[in-house]
KOLTORTI-37473 format. One record per atom (N, C-alpha, C, CB): residue in one letter; x, y, z. Coordinates in steps of 0.2 Angstrom, whole numbers, plus 2048, in hexadecimal, padded with zeros to 3 digits. Each point is the difference from the previous one (the first is absolute). Glycine has a CB too. Example, Ala and Ser with C-alpha at 12.3 -4.5 7.8 and 13.67 -1.06 7.14 Angstrom:
+------+-----+-----+-----+
: rovo :  xx :  yy :  zz :
+------+-----+-----+-----+
:    a : 842 : 7E4 : 827 :
:    a : 7FC : 806 : 800 :
:    a : 804 : 806 : 800 :
:    a : 7F7 : 7FA : 806 :
:    s : 807 : 80B : 7F6 :
:    s : 804 : 806 : 801 :
:    s : 7FC : 805 : 803 :
:    s : 806 : 7FD : 7F6 :
+------+-----+-----+-----+
END
This chain:
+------+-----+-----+-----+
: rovo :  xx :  yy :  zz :
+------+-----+-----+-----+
:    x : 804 : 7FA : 800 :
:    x : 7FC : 806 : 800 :
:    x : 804 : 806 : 800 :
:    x : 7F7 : 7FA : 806 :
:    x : 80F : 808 : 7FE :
:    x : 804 : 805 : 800 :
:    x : 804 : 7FF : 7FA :
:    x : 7FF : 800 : 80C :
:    x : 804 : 7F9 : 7F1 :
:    x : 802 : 803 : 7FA :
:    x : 7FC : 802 : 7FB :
:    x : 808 : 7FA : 802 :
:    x : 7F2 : 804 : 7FE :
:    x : 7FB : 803 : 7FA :
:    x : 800 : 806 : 803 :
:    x : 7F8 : 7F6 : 7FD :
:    x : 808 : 80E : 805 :
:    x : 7FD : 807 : 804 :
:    x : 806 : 804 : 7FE :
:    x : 7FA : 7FD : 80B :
:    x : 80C : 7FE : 7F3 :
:    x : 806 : 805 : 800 :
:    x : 801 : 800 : 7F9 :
:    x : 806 : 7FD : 80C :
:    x : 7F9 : 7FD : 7EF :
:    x : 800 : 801 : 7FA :
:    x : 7FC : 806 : 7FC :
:    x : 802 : 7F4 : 802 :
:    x : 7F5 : 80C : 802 :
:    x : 7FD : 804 : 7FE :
:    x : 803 : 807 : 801 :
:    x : 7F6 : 7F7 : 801 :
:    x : 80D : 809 : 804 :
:    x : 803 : 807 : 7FF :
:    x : 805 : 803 : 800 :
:    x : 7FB : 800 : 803 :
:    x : 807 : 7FC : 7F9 :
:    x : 809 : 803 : 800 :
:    x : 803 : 806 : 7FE :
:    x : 800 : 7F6 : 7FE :
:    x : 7FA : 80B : 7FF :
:    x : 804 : 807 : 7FC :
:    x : 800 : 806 : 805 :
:    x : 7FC : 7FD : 7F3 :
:    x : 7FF : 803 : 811 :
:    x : 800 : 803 : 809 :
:    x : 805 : 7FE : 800 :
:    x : 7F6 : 7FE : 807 :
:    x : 80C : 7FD : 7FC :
:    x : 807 : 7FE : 802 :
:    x : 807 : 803 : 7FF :
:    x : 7FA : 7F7 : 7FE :
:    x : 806 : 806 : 7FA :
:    x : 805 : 804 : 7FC :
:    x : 803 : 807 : 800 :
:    x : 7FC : 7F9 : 7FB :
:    x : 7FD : 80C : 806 :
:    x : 7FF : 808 : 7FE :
:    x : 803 : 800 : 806 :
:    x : 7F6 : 804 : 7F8 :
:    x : 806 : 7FB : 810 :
:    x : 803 : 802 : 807 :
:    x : 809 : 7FD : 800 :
:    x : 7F2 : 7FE : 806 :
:    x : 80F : 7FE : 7F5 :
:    x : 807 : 7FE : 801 :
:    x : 807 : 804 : 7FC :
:    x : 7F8 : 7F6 : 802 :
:    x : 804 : 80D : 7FB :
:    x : 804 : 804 : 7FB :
:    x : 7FF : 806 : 804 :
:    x : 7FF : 7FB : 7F3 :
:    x : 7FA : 808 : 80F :
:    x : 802 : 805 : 805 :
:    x : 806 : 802 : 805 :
:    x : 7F5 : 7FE : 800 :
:    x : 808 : 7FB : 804 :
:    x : 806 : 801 : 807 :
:    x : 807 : 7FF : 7FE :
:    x : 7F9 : 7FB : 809 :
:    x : 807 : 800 : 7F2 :
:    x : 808 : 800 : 7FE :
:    x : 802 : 807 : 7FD :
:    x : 801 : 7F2 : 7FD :
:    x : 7FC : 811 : 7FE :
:    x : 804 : 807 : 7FC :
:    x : 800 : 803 : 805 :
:    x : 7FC : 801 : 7F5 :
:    x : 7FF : 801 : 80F :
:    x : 7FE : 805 : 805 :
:    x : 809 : 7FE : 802 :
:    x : 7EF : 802 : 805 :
:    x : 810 : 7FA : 800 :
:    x : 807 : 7FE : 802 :
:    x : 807 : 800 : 7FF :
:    x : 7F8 : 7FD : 801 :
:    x : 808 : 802 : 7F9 :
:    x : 807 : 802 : 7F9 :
:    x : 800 : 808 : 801 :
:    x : 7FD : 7F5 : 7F4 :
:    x : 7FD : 80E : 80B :
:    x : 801 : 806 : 800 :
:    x : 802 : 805 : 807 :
:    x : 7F9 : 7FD : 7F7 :
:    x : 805 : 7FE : 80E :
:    x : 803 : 804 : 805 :
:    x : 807 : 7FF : 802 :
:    x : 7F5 : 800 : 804 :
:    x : 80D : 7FA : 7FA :
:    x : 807 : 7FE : 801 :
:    x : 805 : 803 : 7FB :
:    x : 7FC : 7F6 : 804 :
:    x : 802 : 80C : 7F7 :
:    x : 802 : 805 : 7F9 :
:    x : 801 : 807 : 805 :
:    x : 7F7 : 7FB : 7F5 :
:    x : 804 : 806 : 80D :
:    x : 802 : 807 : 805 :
:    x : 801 : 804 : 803 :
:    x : 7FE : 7FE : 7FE :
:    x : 807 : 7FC : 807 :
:    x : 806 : 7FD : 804 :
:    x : 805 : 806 : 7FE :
:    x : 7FE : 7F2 : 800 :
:    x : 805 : 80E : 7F9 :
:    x : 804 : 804 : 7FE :
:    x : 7FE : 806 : 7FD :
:    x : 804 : 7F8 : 7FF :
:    x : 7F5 : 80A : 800 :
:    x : 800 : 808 : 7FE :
:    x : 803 : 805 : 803 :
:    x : 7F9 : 7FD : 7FC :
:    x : 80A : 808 : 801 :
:    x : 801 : 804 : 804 :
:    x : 7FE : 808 : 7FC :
:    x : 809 : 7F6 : 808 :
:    x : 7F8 : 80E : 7FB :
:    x : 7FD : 808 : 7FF :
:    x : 804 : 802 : 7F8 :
:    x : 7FF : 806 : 811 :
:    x : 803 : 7F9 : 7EE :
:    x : 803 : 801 : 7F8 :
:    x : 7FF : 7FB : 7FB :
:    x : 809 : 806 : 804 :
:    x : 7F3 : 7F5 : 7FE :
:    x : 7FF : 7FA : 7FB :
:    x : 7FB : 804 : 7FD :
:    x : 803 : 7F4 : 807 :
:    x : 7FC : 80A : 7F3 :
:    x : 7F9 : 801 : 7FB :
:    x : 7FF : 7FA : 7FA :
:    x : 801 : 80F : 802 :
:    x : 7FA : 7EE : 802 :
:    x : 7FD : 7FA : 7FD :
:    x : 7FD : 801 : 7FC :
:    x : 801 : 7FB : 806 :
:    x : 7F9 : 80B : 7FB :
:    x : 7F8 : 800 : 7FD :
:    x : 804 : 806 : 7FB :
:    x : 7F4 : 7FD : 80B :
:    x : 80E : 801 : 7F0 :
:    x : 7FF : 803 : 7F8 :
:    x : 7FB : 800 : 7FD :
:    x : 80A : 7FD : 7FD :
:    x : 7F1 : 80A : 804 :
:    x : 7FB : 801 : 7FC :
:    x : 800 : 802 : 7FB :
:    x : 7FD : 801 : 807 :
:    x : 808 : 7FE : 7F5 :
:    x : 7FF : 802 : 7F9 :
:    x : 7FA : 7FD : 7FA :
:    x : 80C : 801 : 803 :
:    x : 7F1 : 7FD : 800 :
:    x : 7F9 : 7FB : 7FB :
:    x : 7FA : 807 : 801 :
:    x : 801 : 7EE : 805 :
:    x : 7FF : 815 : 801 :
:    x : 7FE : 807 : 7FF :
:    x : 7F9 : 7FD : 7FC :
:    x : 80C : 807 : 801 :
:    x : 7F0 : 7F7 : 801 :
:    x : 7F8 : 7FF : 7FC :
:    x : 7FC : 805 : 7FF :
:    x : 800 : 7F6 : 803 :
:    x : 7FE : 80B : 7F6 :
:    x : 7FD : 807 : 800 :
:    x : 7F8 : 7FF : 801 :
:    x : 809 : 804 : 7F9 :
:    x : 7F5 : 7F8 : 807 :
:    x : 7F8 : 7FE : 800 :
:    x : 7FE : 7F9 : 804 :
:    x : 800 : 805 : 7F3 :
:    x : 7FB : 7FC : 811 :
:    x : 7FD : 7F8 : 801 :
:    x : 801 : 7FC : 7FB :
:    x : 7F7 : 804 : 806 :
:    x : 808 : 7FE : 7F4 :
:    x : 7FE : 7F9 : 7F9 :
:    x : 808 : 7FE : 801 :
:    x : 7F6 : 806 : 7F4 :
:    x : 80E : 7FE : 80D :
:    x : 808 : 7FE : 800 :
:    x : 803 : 7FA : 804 :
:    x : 801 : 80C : 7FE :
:    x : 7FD : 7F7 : 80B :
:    x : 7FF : 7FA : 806 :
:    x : 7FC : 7FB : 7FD :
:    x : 801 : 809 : 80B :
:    x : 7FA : 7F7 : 7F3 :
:    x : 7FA : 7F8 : 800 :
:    x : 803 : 7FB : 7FB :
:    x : 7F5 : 807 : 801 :
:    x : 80E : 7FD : 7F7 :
:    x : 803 : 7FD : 7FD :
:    x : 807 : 7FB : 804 :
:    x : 7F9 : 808 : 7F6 :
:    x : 80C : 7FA : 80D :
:    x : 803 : 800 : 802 :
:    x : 7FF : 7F7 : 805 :
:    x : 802 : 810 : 7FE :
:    x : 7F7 : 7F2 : 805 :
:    x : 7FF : 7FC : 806 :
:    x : 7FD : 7FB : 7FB :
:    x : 7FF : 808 : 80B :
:    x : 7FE : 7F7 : 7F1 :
:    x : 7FB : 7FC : 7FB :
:    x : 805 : 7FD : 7FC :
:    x : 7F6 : 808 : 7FE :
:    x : 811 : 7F9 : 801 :
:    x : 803 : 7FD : 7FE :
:    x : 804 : 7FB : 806 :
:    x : 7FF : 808 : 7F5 :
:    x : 803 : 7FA : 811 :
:    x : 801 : 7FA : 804 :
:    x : 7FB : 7FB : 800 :
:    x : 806 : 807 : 807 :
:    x : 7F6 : 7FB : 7FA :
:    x : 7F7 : 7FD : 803 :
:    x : 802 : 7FB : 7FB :
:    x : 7F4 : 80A : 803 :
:    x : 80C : 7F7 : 7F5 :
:    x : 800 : 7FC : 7FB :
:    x : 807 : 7F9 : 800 :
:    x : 7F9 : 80D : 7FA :
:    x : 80D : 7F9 : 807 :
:    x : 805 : 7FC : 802 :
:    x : 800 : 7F7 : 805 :
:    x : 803 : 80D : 7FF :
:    x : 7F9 : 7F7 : 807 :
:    x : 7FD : 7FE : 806 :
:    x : 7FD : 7F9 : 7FA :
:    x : 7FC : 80E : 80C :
:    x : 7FF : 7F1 : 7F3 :
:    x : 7FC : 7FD : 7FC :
:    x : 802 : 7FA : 7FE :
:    x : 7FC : 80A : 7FE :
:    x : 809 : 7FA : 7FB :
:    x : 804 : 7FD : 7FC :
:    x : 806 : 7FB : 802 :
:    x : 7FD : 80B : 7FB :
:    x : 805 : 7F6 : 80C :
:    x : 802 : 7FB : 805 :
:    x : 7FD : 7FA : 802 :
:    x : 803 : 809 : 803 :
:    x : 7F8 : 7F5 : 7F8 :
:    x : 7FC : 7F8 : 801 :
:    x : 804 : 7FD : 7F9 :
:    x : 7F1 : 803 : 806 :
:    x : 813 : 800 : 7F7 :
:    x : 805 : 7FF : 7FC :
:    x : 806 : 7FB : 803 :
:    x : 7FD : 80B : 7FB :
:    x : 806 : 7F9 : 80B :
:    x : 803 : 7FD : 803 :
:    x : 800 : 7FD : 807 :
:    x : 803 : 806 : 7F9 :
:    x : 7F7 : 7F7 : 805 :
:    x : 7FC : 7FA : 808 :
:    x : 7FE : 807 : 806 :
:    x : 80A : 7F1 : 7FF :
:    x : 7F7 : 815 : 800 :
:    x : 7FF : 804 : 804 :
:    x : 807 : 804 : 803 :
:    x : 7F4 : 7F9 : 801 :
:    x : 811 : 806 : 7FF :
:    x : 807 : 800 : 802 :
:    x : 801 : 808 : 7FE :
:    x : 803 : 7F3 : 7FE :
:    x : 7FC : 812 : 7FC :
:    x : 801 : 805 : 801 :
:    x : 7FC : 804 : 802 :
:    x : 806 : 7FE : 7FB :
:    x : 7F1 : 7FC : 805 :
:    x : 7FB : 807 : 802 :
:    x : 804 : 803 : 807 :
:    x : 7F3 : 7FB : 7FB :
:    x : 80E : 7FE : 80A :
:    x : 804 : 801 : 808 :
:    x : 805 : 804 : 7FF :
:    x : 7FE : 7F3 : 805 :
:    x : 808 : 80C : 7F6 :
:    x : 802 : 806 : 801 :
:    x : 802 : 806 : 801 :
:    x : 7FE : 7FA : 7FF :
:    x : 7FC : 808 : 7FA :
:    x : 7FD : 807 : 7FF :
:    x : 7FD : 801 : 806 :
:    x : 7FF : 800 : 7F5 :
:    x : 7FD : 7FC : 80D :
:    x : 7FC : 805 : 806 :
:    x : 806 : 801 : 806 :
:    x : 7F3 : 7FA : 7FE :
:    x : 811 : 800 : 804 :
:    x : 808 : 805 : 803 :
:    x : 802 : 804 : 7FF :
:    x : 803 : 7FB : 802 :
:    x : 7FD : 807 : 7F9 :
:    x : 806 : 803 : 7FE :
:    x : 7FB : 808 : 800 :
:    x : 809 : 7F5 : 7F8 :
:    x : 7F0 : 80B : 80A :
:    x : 7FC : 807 : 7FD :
:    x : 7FE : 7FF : 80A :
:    x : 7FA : 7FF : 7EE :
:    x : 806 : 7FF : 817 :
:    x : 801 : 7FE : 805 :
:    x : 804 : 802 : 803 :
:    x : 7FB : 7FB : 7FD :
:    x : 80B : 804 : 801 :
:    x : 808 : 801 : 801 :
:    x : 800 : 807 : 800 :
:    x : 807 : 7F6 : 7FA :
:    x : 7F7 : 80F : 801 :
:    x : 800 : 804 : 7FE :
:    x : 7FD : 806 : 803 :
:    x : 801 : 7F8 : 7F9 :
:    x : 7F8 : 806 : 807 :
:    x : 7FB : 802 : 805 :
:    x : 805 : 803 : 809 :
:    x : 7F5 : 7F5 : 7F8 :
:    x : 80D : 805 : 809 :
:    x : 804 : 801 : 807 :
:    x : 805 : 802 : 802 :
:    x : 7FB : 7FA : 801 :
:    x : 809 : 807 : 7F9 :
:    x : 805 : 804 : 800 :
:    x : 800 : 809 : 7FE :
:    x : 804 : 7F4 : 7FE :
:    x : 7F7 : 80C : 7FF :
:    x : 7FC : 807 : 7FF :
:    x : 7FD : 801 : 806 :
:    x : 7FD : 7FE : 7F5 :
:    x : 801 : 801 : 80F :
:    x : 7FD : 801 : 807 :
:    x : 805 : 801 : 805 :
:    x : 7F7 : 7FA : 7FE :
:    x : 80E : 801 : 803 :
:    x : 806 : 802 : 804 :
:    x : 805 : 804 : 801 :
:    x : 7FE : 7F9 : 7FF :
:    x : 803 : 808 : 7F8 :
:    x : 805 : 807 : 7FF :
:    x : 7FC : 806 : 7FE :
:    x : 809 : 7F8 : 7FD :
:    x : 7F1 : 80A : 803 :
:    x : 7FC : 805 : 800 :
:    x : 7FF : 7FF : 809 :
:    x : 7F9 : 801 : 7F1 :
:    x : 806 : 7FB : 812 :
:    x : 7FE : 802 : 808 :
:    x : 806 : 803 : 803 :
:    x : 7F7 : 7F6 : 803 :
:    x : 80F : 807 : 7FB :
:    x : 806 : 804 : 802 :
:    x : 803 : 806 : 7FE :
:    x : 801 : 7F8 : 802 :
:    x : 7FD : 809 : 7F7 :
:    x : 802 : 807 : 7FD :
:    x : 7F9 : 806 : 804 :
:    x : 807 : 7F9 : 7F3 :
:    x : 7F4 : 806 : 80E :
:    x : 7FC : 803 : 802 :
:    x : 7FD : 7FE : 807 :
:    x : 7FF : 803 : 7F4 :
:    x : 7FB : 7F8 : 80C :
:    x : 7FE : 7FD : 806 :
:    x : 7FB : 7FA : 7FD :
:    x : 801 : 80B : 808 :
:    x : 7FD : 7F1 : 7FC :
:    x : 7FA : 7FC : 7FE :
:    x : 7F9 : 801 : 7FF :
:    x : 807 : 7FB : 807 :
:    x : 7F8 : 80B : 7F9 :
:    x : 7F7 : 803 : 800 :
:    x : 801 : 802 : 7F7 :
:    x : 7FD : 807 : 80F :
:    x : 809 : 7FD : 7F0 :
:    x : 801 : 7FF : 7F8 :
:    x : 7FE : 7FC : 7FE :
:    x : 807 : 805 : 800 :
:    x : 800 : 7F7 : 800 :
:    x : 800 : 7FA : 7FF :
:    x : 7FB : 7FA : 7FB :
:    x : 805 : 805 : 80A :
:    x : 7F7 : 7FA : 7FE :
:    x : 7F8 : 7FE : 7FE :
:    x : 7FC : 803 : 7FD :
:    x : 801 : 7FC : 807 :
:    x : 800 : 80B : 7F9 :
:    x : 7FA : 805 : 7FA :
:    x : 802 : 7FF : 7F7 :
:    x : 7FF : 80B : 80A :
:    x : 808 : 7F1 : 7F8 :
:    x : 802 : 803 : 7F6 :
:    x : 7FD : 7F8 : 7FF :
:    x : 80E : 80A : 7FE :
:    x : 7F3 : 7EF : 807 :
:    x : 7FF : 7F8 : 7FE :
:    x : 7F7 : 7FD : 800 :
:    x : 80E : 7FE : 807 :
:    x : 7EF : 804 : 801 :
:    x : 7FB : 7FD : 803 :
:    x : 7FB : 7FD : 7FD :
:    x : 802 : 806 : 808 :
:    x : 7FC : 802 : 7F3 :
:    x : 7F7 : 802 : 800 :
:    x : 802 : 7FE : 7F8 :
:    x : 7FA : 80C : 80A :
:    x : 80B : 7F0 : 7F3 :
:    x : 800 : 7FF : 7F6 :
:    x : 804 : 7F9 : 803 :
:    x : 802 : 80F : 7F6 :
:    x : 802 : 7F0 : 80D :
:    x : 806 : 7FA : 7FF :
:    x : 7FC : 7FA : 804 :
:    x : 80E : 808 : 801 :
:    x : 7ED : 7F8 : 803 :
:    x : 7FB : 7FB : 802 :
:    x : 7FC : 7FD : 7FD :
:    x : 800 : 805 : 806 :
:    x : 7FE : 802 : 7F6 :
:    x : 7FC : 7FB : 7F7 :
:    x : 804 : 7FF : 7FD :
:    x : 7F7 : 805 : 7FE :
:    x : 80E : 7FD : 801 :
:    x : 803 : 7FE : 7FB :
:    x : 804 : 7F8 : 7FF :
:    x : 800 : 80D : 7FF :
:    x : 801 : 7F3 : 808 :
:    x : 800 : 7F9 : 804 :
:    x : 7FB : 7FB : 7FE :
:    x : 805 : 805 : 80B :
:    x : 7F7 : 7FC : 7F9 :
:    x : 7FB : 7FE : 7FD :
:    x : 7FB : 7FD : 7F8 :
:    x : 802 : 808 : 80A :
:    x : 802 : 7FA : 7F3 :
:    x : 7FE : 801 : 7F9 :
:    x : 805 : 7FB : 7FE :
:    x : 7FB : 80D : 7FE :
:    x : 80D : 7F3 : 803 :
:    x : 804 : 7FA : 7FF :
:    x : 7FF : 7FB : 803 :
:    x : 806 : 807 : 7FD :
:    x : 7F6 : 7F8 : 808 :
:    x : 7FF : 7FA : 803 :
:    x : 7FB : 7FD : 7FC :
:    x : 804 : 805 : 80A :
:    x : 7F8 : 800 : 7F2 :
:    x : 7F7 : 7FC : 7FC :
:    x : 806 : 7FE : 7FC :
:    x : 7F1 : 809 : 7FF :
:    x : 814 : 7FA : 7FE :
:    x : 804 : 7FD : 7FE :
:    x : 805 : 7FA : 7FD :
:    x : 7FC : 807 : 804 :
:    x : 805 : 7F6 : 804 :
:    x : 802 : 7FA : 802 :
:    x : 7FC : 7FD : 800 :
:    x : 805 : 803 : 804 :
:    x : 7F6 : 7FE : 7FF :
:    x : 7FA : 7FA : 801 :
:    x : 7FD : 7FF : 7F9 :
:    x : 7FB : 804 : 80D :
:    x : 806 : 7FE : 7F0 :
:    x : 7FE : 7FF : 7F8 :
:    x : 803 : 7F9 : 7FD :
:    x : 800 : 80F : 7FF :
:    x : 809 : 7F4 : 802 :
:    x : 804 : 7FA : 7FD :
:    x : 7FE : 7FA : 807 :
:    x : 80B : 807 : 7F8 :
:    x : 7F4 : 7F9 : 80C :
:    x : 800 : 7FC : 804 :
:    x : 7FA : 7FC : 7FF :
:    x : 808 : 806 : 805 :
:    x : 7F3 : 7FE : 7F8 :
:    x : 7FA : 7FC : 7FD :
:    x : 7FF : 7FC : 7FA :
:    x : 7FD : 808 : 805 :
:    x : 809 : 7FB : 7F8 :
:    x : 7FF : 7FC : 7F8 :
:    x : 804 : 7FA : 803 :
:    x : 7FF : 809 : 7F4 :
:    x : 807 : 7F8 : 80F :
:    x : 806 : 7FC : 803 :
:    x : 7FB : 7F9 : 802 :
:    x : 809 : 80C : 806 :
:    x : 7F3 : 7F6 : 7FE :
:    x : 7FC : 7FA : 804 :
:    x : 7FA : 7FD : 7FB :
:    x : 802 : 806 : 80C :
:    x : 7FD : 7FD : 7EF :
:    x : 7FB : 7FE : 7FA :
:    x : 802 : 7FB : 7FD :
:    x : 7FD : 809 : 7FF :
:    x : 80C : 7F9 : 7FF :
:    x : 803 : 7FB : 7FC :
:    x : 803 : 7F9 : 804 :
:    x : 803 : 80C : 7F8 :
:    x : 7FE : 7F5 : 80C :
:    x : 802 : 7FA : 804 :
:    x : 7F8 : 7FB : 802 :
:    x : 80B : 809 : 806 :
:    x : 7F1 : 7FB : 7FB :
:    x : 7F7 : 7FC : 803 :
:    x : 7FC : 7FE : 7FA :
:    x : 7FE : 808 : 80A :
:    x : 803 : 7FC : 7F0 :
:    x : 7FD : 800 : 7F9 :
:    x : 7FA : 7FC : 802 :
:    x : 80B : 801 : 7F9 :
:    x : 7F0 : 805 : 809 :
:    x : 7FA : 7FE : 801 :
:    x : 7FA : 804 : 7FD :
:    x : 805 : 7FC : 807 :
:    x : 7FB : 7FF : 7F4 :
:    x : 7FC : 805 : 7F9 :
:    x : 7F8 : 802 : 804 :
:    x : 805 : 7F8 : 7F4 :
:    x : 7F9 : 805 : 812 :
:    x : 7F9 : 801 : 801 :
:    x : 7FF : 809 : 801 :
:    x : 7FE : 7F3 : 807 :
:    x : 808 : 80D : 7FE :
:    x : 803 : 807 : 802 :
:    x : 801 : 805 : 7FC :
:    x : 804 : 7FB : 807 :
:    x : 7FE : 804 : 7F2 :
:    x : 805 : 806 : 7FC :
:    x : 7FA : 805 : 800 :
:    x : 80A : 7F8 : 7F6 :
:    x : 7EF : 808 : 80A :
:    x : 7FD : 808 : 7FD :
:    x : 800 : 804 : 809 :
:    x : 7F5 : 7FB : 7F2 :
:    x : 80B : 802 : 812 :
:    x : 800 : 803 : 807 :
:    x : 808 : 805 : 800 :
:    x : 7F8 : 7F4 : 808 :
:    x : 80D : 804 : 7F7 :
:    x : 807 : 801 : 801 :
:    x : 802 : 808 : 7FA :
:    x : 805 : 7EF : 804 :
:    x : 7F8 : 813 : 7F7 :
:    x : 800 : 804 : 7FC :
:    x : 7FE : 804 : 803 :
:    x : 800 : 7FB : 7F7 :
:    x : 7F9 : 808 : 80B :
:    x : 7FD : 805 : 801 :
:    x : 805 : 801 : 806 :
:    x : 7F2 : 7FE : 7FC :
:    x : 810 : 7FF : 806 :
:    x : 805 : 804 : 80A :
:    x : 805 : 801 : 7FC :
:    x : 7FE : 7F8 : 80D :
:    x : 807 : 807 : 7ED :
:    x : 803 : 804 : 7FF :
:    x : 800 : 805 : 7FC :
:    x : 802 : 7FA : 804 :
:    x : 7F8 : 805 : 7F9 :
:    x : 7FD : 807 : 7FB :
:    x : 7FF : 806 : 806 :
:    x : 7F8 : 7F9 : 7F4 :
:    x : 804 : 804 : 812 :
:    x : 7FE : 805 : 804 :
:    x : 806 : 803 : 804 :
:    x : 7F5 : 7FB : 7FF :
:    x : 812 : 801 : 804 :
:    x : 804 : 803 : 803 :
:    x : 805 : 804 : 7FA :
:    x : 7FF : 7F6 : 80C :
:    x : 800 : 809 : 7EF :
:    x : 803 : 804 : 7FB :
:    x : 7FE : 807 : 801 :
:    x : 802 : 7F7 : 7F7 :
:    x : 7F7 : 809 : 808 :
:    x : 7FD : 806 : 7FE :
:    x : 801 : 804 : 809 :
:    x : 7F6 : 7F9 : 7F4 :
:    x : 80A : 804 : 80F :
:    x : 800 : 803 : 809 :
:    x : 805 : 802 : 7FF :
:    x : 7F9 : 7F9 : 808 :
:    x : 810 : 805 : 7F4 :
:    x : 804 : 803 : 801 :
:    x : 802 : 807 : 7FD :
:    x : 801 : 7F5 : 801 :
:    x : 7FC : 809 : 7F9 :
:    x : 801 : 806 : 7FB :
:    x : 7FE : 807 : 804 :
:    x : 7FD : 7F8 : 7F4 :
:    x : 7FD : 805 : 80F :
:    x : 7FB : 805 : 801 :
:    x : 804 : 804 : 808 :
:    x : 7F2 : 7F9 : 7F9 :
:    x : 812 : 802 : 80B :
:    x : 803 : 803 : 804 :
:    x : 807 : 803 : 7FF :
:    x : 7FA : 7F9 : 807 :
:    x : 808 : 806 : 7F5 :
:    x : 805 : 802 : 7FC :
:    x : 7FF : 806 : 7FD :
:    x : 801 : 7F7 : 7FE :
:    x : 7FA : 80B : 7FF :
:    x : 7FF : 808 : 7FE :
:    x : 7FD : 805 : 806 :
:    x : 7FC : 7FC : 7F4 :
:    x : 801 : 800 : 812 :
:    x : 800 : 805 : 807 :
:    x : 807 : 7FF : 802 :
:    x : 7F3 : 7FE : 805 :
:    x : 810 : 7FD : 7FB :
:    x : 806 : 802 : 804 :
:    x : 806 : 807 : 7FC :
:    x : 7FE : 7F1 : 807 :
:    x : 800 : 80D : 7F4 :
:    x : 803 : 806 : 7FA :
:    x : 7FF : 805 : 802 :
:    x : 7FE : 7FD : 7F7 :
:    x : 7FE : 806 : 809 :
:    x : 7FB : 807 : 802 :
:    x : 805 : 801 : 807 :
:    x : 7F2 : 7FD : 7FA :
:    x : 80A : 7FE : 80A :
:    x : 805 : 803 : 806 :
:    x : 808 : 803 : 801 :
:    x : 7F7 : 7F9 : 802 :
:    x : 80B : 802 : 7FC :
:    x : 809 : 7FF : 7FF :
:    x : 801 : 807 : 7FD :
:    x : 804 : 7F2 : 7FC :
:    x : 7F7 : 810 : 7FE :
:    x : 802 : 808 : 7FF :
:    x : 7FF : 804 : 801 :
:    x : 801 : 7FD : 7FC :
:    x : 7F8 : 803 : 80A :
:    x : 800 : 805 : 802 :
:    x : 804 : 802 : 808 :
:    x : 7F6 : 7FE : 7F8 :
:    x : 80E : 7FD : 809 :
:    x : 804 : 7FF : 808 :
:    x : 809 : 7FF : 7FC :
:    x : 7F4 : 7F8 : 80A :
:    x : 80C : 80A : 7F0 :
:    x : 808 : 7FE : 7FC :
:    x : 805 : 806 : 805 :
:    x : 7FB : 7FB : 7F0 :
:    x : 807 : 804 : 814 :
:    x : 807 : 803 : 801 :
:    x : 804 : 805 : 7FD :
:    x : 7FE : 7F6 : 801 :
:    x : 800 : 807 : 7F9 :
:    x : 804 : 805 : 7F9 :
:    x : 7FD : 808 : 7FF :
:    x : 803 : 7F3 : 7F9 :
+------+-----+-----+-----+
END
C-alpha cells in the first residue's frame, strides 16, 4: 500500500527533492560570496512580459521534451532553475536584505515553480503510460495532460506579468 502511494506520487516526491537539494547547493554556494562578487548579470534586460513568458515557455517546453530522456533533464532543468532561484535570494539578501529579496522571487518564482512542476508531472505521466500501456486509460491519461499543459501555459503568462512588474532592472 505505501509503495503504491509512493509510485502514485512521485513526482511530489521528486519536485520536493530537487527543492531541498538545489535550495541546499545554493546555500552551500553562498558560503563564499562575498561584497564584490557579482553573479546576477542582468544583461537579458527583458523589455516586455511577451519577452519573460517566451523565455519561461521555452524551459516549460524543454521541461517536457525531457520524456525524451526518461525524464533526466526535465530533473535537471528544474535544478538548475531552483539552484538559481536560491542563489538569487542569497546574494540579493546580502547585498541588500531579505524583505527585498523576497519581493523581486515570492509573488512570480512560486508560480513559476509551480508551472515546471505541471511540467514534470507531465513527463512523469507519459513516463508511467509507457511502462503500464493501458489503452483503457489513454483518453483520461490525455485529457490530464492536455489540461496540466494548458494550467502551465496559463501560469506562465501570470507569472510573466509579475516578474515584470517586480524586475529589479
Amino acid at each position: 500500500m505505501i509503495k503504491k502511494k509512493i509510485v502514485k506520487n512521485i513526482d511530489v516526491y521528486i519536485f520536493l527533492f530537487l527543492i531541498m537539494f538545489g535550495g541546499a547547493s545554493a546555500y552551500f554556494m553562498s558560503l563564499d560570496f562575498s561584497e564584490k562578487d557579482n553573479i546576477i548579470n542582468n544583461t537579458l534586460n527583458y523589455r516586455s512580459t511577451f519577452d519573460i513568458f517566451m523565455n519561461n515557455l521555452y524551459v516549460f517546453l524543454l521541461i517536457i521534451a525531457g520524456t525524451l530522456t526518461l525524464g533526466v533533464t526535465s530533473v535537471f532543468i528544474i535544478y538548475l532553475n531552483v539552484l538559481n532561484l536560491g542563489l538569487f535570494i542569497l546574494f540579493e539578501a546580502q547585498k541588500t536584505n531579505m524583505i527585498v529579496a523576497l519581493k523581486y522571487i515570492v509573488f512570480h518564482g512560486l508560480i513559476e515553480l509551480y508551472a515546471f512542476y505541471l511540467g514534470l508531472s507531465i513527463v512523469i505521466t507519459l513516463f508511467k503510460y509507457v511502462i503500464n500501456r493501458k489503452s483503457s486509460k489513454s483518453t483520461k491519461i490525455v485529457r490530464s495532460i492536455v489540461m496540466k499543459f494548458c494550467i502551465g501555459i496559463v501560469l506562465l503568462g501570470f507569472a510573466a506579468f509579475i516578474e515584470y512588474l517586480t524586475n529589479p532592472a
